[in-house]
C-alpha positions in Angstrom: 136.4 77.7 141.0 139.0 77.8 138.5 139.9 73.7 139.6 142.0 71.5 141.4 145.1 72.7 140.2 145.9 75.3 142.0 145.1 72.9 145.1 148.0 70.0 143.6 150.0 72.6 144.4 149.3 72.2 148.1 149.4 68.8 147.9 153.5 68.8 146.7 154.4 70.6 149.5 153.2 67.4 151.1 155.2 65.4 149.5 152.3 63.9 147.3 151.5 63.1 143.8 149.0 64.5 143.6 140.4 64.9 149.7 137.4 65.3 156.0 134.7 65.5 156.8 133.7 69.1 155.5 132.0 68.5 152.3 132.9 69.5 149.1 130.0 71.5 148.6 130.9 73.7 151.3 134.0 74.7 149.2 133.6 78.4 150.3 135.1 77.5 153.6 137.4 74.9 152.5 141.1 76.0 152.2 143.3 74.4 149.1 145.0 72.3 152.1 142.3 71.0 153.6 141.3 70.2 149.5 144.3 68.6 149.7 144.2 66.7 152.7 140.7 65.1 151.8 142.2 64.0 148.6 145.5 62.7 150.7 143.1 60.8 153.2 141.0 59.1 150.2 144.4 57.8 148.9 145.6 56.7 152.6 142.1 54.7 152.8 142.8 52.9 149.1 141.3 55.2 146.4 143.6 55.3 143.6 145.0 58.6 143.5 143.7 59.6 140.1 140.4 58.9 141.2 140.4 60.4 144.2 141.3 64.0 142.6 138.9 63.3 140.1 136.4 62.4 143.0 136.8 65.7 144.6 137.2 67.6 141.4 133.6 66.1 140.2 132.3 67.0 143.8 133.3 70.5 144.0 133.0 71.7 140.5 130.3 69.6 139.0 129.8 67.2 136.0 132.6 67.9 133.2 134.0 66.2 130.8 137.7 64.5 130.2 139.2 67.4 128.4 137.7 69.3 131.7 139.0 67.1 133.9 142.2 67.4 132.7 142.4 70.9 133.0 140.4 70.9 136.4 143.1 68.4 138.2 145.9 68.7 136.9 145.6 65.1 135.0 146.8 63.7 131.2 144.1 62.0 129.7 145.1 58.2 130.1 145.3 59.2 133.8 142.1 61.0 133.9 140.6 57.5 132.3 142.2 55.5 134.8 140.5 57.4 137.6 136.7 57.4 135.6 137.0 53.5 134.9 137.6 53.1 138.8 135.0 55.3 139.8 132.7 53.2 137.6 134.1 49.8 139.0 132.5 51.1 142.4 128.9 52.3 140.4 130.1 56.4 141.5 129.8 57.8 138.5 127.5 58.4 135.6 128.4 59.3 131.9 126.4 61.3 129.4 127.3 60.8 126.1 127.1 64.0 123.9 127.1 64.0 120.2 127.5 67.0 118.2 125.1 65.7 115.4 128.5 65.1 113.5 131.3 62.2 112.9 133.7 61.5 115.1 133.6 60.1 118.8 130.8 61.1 121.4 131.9 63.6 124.3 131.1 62.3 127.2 130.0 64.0 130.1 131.0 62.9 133.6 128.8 63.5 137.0 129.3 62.0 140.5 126.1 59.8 141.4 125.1 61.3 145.0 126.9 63.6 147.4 130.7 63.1 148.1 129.9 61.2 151.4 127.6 59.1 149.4 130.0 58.8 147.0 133.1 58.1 149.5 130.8 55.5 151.4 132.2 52.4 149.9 135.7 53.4 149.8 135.1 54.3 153.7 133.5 50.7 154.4 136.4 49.3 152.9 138.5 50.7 154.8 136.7 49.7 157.8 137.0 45.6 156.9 140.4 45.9 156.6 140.7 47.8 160.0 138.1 45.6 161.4 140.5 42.9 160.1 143.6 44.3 161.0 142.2 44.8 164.8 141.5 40.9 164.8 145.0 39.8 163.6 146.3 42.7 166.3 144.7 40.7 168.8 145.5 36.9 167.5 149.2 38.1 167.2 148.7 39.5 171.3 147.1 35.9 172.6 149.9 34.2 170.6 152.7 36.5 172.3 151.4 35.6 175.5 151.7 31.5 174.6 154.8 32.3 174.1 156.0 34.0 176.8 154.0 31.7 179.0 156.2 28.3 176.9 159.4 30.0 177.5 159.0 31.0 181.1 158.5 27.1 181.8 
């Protein structure tokens, strides 16, 4: 695959800045909008946008590194940094540090630890607390409504 660019692409029509449960592997059968829509869904749970594309680029093309990256999604490289520190906040990523036996700073290989639904798992149990929380206050709000109406109907 030549990248997520091509795929961004889909995801302007959208009306986004830039991933299901089809995995990534399974590329072959996955159409650049339903690419997009993964990467769309990761946002709408939380995931930081950079790291999201960066997520799905790392799931379907493989370990690469920043300059890679860049290329890959569609990224500069302060954004492609921002997504790899919060991938590494959540312990999803691994980094290999190359050196060509000269001076200068070490290339450093990025690789997703485990599949993408390993990968998306903690992202996806956030996301259920907050719904989990969300339902709660739903129903608080609901018994309060009622004392209400039950006070003012007196």
């Amino acid at each position: 695959m030549g990248g997520l660019s091509g795929h961004l692409v889909a995801l302007d029509s959208m009306g986004s800045e830039s991933a299901s449960t089809a995995t990534p592997r399974d590329h072959e059968k996955m159409s650049d909008v339903e690419i997009a829509e993964v990467i769309e869904l990761l946002k709408r749970i939380g995931v930081n946008g950079f790291a999201a594309i960066v997520m799905v680029s790392l799931s379907i093309d493989g370990a690469n590194d920043s300059a890679g990256l860049q290329r890959a999604c569609g990224l500069r490289q302060p954004e492609v940094s921002i997504a790899v520190s919060n991938l590494k906040k959540y312990g999803l990523i691994e980094v290999e540090k190359i050196t060509d036996g000269g001076r200068g700073r070490p290339k450093h290989i990025y690789r997703l630890i485990g599949n993408f639904s390993e990968s998306s798992k903690p992202f996806r149990d956030e996301a259920m607390e907050k719904l989990d929380t969300m339902q709660k206050k739903l129903q608080r709000l609901e018994e309060l409504s009622e004392s209400i109406r039950k006070s003012s109907a007196r």
